[in-house]
PyMOL commands that place a pseudoatom at each C-alpha (Angstrom):
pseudoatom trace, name=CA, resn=UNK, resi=1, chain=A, elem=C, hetatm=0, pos=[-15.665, 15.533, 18.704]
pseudoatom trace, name=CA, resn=UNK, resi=2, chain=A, elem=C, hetatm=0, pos=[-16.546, 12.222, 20.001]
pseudoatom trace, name=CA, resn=UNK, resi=3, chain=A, elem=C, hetatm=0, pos=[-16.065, 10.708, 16.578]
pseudoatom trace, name=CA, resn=UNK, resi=4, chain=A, elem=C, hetatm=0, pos=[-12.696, 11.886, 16.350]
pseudoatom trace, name=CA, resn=UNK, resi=5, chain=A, elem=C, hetatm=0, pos=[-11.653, 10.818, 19.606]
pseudoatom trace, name=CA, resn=UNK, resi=6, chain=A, elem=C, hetatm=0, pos=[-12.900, 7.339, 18.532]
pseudoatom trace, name=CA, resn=UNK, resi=7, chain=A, elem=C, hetatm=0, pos=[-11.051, 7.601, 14.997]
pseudoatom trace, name=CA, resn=UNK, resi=8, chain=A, elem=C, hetatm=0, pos=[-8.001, 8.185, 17.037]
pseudoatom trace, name=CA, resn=UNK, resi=9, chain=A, elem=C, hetatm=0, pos=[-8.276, 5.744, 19.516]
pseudoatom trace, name=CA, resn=UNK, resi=10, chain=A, elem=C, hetatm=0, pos=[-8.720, 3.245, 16.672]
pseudoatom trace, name=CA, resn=UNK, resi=11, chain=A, elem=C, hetatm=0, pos=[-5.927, 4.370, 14.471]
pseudoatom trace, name=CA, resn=UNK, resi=12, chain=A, elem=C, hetatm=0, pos=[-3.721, 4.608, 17.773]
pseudoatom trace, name=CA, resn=UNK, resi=13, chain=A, elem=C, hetatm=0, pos=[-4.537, 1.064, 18.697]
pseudoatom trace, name=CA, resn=UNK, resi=14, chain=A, elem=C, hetatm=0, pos=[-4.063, -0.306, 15.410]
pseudoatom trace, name=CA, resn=UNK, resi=15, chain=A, elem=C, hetatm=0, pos=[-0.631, 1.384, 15.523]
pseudoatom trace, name=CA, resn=UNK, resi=16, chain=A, elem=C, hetatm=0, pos=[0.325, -0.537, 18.708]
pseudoatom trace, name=CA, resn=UNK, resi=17, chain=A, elem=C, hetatm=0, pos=[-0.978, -3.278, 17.654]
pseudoatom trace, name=CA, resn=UNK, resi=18, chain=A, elem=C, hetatm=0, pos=[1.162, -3.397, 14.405]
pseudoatom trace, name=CA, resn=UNK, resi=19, chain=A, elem=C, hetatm=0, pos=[4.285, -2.420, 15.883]
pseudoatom trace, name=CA, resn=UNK, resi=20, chain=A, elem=C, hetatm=0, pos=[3.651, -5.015, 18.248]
pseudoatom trace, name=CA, resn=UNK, resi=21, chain=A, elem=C, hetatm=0, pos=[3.629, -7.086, 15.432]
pseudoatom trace, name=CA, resn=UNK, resi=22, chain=A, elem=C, hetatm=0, pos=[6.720, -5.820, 14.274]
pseudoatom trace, name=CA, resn=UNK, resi=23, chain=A, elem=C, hetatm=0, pos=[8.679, -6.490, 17.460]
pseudoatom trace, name=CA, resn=UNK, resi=24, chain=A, elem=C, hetatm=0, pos=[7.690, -9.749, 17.630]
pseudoatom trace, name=CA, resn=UNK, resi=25, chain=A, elem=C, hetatm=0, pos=[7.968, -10.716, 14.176]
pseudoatom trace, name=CA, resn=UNK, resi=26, chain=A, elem=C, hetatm=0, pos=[4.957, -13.341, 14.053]
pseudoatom trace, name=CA, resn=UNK, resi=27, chain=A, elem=C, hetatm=0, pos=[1.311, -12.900, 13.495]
pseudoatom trace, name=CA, resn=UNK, resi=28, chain=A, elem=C, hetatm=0, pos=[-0.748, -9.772, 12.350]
pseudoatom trace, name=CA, resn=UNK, resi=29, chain=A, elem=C, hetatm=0, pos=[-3.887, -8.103, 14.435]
pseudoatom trace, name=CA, resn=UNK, resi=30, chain=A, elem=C, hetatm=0, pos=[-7.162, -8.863, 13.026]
pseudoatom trace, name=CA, resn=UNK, resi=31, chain=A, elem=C, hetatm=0, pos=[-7.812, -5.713, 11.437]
pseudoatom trace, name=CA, resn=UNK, resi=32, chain=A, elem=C, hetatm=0, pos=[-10.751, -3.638, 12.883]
pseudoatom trace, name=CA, resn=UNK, resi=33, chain=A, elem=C, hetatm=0, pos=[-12.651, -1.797, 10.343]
pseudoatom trace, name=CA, resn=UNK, resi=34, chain=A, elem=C, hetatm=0, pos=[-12.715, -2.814, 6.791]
pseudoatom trace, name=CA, resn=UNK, resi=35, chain=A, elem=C, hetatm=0, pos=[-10.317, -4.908, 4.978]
pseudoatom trace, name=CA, resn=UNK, resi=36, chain=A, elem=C, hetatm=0, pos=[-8.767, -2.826, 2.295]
pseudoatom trace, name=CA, resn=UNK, resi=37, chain=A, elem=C, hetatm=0, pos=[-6.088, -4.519, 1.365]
pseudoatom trace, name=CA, resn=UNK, resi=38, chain=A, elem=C, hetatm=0, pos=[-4.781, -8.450, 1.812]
pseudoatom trace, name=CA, resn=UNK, resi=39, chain=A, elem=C, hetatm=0, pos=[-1.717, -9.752, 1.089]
pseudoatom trace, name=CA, resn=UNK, resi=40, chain=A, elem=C, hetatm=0, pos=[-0.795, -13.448, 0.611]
pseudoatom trace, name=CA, resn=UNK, resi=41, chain=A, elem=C, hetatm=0, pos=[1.785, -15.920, -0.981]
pseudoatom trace, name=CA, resn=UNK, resi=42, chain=A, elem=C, hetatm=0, pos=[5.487, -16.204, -0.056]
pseudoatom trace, name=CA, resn=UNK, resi=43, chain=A, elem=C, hetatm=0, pos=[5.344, -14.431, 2.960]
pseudoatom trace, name=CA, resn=UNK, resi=44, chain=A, elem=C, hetatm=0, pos=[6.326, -14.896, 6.550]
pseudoatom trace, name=CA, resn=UNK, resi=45, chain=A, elem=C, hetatm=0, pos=[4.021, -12.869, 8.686]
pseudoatom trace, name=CA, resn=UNK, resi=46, chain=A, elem=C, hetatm=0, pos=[1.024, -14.875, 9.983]
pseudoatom trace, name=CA, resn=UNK, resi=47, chain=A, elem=C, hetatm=0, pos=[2.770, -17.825, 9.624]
pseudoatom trace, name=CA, resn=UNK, resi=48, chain=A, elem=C, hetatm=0, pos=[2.874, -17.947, 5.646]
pseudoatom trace, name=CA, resn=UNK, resi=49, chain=A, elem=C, hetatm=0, pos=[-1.055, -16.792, 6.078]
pseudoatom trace, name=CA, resn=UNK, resi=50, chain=A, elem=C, hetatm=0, pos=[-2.925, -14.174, 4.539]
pseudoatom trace, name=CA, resn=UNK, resi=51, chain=A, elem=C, hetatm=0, pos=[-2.374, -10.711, 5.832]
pseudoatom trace, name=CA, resn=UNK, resi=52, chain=A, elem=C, hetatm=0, pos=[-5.083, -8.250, 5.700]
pseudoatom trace, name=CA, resn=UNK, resi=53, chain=A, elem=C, hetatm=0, pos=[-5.177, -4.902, 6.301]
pseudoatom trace, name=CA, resn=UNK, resi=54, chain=A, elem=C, hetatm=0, pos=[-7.574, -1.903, 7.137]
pseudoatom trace, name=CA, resn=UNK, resi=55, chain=A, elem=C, hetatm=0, pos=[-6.603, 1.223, 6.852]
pseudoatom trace, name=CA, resn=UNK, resi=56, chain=A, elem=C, hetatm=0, pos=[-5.511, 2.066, 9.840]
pseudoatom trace, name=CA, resn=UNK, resi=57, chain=A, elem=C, hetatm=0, pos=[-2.493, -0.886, 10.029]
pseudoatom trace, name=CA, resn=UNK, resi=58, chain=A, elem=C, hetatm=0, pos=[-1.578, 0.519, 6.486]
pseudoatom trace, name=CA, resn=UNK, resi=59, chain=A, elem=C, hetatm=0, pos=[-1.657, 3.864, 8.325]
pseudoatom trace, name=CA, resn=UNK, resi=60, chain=A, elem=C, hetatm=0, pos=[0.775, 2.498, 11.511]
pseudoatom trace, name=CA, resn=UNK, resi=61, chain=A, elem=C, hetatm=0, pos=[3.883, 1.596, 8.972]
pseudoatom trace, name=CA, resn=UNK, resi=62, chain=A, elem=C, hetatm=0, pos=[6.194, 3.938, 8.156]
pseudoatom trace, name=CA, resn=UNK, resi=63, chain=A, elem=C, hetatm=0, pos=[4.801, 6.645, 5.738]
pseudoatom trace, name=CA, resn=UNK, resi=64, chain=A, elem=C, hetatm=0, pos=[5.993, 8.263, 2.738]
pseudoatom trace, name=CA, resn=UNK, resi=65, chain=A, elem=C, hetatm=0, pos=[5.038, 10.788, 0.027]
pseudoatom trace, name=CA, resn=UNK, resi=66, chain=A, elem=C, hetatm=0, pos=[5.268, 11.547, -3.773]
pseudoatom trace, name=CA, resn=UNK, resi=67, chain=A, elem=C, hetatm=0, pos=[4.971, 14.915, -5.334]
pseudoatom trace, name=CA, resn=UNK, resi=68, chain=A, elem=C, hetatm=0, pos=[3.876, 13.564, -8.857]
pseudoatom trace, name=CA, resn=UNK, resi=69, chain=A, elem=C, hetatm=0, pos=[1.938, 14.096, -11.850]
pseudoatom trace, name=CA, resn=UNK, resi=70, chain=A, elem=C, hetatm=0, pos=[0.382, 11.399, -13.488]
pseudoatom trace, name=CA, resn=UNK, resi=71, chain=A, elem=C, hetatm=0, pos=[-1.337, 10.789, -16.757]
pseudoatom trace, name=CA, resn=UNK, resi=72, chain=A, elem=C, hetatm=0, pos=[-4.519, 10.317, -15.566]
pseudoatom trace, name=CA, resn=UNK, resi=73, chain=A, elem=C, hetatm=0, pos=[-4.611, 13.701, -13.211]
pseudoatom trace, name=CA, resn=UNK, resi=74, chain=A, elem=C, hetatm=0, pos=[-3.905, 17.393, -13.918]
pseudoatom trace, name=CA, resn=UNK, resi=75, chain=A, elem=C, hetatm=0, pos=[-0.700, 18.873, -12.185]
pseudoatom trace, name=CA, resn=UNK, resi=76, chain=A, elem=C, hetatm=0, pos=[1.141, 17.541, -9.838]
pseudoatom trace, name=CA, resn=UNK, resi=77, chain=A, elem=C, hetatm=0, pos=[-0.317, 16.035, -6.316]
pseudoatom trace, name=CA, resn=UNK, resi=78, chain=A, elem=C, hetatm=0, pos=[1.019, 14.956, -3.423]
pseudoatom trace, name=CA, resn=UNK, resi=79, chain=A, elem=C, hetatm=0, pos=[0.494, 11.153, -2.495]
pseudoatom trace, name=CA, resn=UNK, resi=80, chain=A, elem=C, hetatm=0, pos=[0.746, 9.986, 0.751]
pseudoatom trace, name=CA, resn=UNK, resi=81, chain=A, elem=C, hetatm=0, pos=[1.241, 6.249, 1.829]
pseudoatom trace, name=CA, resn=UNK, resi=82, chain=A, elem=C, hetatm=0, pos=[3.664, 3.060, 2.398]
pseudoatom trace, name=CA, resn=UNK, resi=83, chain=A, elem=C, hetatm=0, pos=[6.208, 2.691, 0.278]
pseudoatom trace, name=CA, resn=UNK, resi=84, chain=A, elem=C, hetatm=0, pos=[5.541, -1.073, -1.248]
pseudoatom trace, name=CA, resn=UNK, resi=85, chain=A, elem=C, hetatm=0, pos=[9.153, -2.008, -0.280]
pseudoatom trace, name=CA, resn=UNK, resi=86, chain=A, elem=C, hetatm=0, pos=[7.894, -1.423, 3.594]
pseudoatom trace, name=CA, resn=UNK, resi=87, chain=A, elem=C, hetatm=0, pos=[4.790, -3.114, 3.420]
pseudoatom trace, name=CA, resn=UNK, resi=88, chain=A, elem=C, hetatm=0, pos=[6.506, -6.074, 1.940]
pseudoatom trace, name=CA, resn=UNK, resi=89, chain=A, elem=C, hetatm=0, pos=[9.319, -6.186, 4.627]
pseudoatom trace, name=CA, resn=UNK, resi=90, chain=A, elem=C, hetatm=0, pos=[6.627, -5.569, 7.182]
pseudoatom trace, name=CA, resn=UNK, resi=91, chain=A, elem=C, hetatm=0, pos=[5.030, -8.971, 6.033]
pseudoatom trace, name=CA, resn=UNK, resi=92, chain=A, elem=C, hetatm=0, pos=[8.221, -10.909, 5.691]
pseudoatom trace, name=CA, resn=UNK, resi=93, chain=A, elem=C, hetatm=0, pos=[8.376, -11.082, 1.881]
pseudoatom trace, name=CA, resn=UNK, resi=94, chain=A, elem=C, hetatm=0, pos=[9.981, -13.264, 0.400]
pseudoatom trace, name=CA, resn=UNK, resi=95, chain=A, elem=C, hetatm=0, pos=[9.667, -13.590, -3.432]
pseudoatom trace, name=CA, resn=UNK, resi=96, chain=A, elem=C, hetatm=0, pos=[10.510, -12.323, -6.175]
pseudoatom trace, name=CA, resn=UNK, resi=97, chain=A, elem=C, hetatm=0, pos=[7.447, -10.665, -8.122]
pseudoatom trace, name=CA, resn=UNK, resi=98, chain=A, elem=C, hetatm=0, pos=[4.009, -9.308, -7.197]
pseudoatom trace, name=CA, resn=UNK, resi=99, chain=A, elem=C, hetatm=0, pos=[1.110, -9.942, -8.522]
pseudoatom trace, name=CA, resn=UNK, resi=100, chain=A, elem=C, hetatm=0, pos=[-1.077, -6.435, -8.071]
pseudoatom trace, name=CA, resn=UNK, resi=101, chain=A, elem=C, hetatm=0, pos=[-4.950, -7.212, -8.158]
pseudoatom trace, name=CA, resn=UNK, resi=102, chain=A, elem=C, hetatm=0, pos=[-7.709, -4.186, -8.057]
pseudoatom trace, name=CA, resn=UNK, resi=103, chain=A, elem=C, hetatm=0, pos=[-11.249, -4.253, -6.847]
pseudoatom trace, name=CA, resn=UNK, resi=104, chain=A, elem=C, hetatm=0, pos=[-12.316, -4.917, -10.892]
pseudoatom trace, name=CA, resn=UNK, resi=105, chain=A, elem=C, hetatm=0, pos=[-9.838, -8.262, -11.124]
pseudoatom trace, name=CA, resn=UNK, resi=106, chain=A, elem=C, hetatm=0, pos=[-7.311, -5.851, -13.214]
pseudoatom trace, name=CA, resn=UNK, resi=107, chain=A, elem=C, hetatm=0, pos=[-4.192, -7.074, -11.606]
pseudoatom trace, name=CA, resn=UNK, resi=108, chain=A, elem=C, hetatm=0, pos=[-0.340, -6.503, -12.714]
pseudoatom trace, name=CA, resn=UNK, resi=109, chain=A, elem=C, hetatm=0, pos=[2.980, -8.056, -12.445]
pseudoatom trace, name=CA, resn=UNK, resi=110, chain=A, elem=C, hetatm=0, pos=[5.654, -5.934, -10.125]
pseudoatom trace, name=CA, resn=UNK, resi=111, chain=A, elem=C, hetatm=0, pos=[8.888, -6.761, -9.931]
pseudoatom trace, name=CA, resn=UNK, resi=112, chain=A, elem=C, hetatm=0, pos=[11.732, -6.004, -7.095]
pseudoatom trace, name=CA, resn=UNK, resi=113, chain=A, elem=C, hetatm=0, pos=[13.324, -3.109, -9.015]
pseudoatom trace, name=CA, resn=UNK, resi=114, chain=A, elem=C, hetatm=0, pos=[9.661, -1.387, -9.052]
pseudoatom trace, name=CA, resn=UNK, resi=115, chain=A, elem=C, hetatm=0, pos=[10.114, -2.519, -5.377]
pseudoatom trace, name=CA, resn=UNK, resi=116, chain=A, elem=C, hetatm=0, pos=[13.363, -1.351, -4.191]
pseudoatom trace, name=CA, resn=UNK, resi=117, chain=A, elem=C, hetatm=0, pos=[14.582, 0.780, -6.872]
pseudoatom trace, name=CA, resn=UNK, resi=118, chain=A, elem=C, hetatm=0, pos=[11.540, 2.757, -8.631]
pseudoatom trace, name=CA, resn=UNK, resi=119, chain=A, elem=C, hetatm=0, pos=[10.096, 3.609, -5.254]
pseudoatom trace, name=CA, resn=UNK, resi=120, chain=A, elem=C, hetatm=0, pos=[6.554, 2.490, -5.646]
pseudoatom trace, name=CA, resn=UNK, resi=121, chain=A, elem=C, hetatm=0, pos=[4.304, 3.595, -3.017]
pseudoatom trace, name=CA, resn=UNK, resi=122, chain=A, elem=C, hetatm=0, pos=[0.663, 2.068, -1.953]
pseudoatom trace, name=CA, resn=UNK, resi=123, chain=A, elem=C, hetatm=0, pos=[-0.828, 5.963, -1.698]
pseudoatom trace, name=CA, resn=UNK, resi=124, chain=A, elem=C, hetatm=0, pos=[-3.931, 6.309, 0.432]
pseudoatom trace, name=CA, resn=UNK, resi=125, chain=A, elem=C, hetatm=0, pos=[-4.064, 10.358, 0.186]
pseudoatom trace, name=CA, resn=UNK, resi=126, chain=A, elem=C, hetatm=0, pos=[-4.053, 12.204, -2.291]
pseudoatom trace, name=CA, resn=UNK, resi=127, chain=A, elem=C, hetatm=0, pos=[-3.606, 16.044, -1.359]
pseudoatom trace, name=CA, resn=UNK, resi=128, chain=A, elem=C, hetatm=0, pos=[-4.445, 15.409, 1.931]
pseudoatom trace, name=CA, resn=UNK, resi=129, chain=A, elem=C, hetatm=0, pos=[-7.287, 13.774, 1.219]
pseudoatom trace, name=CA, resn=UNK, resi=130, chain=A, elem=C, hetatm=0, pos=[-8.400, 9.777, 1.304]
pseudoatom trace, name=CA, resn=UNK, resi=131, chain=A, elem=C, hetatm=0, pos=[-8.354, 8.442, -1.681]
pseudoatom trace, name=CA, resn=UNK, resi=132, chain=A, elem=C, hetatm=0, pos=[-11.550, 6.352, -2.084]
pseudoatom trace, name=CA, resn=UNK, resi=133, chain=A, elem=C, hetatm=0, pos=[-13.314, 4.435, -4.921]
pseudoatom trace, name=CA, resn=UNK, resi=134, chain=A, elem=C, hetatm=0, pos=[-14.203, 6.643, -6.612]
pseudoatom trace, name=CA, resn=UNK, resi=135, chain=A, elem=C, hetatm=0, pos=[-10.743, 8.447, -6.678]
pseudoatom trace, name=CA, resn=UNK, resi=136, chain=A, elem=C, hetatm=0, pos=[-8.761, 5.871, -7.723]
pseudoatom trace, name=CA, resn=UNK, resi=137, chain=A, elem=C, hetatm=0, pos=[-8.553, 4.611, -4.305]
pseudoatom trace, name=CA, resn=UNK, resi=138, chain=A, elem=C, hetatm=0, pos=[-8.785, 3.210, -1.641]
pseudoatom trace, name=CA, resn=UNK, resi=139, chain=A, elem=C, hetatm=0, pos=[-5.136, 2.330, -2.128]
pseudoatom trace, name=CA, resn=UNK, resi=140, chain=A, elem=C, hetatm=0, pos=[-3.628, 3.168, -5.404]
pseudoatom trace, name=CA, resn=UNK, resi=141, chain=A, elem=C, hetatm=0, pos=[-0.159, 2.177, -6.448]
pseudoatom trace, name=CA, resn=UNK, resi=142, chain=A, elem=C, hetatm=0, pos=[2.106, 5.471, -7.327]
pseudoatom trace, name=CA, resn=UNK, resi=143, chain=A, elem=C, hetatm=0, pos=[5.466, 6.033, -9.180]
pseudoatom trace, name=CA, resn=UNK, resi=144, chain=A, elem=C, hetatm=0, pos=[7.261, 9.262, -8.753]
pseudoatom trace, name=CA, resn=UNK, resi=145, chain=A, elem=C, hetatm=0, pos=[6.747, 10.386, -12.368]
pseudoatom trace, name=CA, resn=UNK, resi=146, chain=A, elem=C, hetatm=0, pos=[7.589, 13.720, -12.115]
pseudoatom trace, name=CA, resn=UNK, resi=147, chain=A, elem=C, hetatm=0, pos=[11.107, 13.300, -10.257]
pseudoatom trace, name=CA, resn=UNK, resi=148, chain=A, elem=C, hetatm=0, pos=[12.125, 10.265, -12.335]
pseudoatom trace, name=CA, resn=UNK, resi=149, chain=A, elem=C, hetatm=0, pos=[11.044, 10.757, -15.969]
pseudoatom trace, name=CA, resn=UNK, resi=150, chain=A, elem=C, hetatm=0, pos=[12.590, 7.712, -17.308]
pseudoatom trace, name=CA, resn=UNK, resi=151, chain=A, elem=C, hetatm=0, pos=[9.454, 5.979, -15.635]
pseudoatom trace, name=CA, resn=UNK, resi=152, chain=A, elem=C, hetatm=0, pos=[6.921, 7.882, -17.431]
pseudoatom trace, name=CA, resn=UNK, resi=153, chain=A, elem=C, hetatm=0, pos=[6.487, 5.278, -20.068]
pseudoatom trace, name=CA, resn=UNK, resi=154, chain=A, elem=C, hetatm=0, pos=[3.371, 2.839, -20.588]
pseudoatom trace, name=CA, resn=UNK, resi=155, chain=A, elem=C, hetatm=0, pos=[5.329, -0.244, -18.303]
pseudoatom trace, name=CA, resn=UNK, resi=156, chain=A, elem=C, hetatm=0, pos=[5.027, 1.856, -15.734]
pseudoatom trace, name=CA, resn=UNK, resi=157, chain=A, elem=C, hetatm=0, pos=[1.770, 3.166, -16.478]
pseudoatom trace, name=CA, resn=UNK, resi=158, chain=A, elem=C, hetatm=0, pos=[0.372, -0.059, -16.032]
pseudoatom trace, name=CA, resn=UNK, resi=159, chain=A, elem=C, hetatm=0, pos=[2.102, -0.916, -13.398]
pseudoatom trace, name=CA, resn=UNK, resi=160, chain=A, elem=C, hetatm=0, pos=[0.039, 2.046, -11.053]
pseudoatom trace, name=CA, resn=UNK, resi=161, chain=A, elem=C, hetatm=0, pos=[-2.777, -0.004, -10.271]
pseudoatom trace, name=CA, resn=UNK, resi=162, chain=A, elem=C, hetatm=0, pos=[-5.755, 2.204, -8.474]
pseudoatom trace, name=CA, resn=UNK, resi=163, chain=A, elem=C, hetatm=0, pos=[-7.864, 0.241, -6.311]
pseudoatom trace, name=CA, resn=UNK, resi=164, chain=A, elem=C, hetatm=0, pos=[-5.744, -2.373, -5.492]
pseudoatom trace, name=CA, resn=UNK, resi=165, chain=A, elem=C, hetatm=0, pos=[-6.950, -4.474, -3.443]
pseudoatom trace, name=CA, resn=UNK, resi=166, chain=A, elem=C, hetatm=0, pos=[-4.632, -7.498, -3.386]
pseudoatom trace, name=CA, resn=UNK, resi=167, chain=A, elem=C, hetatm=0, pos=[-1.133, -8.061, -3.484]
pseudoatom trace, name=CA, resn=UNK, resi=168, chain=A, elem=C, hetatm=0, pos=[0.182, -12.053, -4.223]
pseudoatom trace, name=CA, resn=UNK, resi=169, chain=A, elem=C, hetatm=0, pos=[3.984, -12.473, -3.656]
pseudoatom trace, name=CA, resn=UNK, resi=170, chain=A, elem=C, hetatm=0, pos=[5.382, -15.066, -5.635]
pseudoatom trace, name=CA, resn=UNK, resi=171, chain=A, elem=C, hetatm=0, pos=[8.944, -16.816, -5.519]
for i in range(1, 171): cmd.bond("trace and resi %d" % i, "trace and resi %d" % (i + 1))
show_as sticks, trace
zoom trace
C-alpha cells in the first residue's frame, strides 16, 4: 500500500510539474525516475535543449487510445498513450520531420501527416498493461490500423517503431 501511495505521489507530482511547464511555456522538470524517452532538435521547450522524459511526464500529457490490430500481434488491443502530435506541441516543435530512434539504433523518418493526420500515438499500455522491453515497449509508436486500413501497408509498418527511445525534430 505504501508503494502505491509513493507511485502516486510521484506520478501526481510529475503531473504538476509538467503542466507547470505547460503554463509557463519554458523549461521541462528533470524527470524523476528513468529516462525513457528524450527528445531534441528544433524544439522550443528547454530553451532549444534536450527534453527527456520518464514515464510519468509522458503519463501527465493528455492521453489517448487505439483499438488496433497490428501485424506483429494477434487481434486487436487497445493502446494507450500520447498522441505524437501532443508530445510535439508540448515541446514546442517546430520542424518538419522526425527522426524516430529505438533502444537497438533502428530509427525512422516521420513526417507531419503521420503527425497530424494519421494519428500516431507514443503507446505505453497495451491492454492495460505497461508495455516494457520486452513487449515492444517501453514506448512504442502505434497507427490505428484497424480503423484506417489505407495505413496498413509496409510505410507504415515501418514507421511503428517499438522501443523508441528518441525522437530528433528536424526543420
Amino acid at each position: 500500500m505504501r508503494r502505491l501511495g509513493l507511485a502516486v505521489g510521484t506520478t501526481l507530482l510529475a503531473a504538476l510539474m509538467v503542466f507547470s511547464y505547460m503554463a509557463r511555456a519554458s523549461d521541462f522538470p528533470a524527470p524523476m525516475d528513468d529516462v525513457i524517452l528524450t527528445v531534441s532538435g528544433d524544439i522550443k521547450a528547454n530553451s532549444g535543449k534536450d527534453v527527456d522524459f520518464d514515464r510519468a511526464m509522458l503519463a501527465a500529457l493528455p492521453q489517448s487510445e487505439i483499438n488496433t490490430g497490428t501485424p506483429w500481434t494477434e487481434g486487436v488491443h487497445n493502446y494507450k498513450g500520447v498522441l505524437l502530435k501532443d508530445l510535439l506541441k508540448a515541446v514546442d516543435s517546430q520542424g518538419k520531420e522526425i527522426i524516430a530512434r529505438a533502444l537497438n539504433d533502428y530509427q525512422t523518418t516521420l513526417t507531419t501527416q503521420h503527425v497530424d493526420k494519421d494519428g500516431a500515438l507514443v503507446a505505453m499500455e497495451e491492454d492495460g498493461q505497461a508495455l516494457t522491453v520486452r513487449n515492444k515497449g517501453p514506448l512504442w509508436v502505434i497507427f490505428p490500423l484497424t480503423d484506417h486500413p489505407e495505413l496498413n501497408v509496409p510505410s507504415i509498418h515501418s514507421a511503428m517503431i517499438w522501443q523508441l527511445r528518441a525522437i530528433v525534430v528536424n526543420p
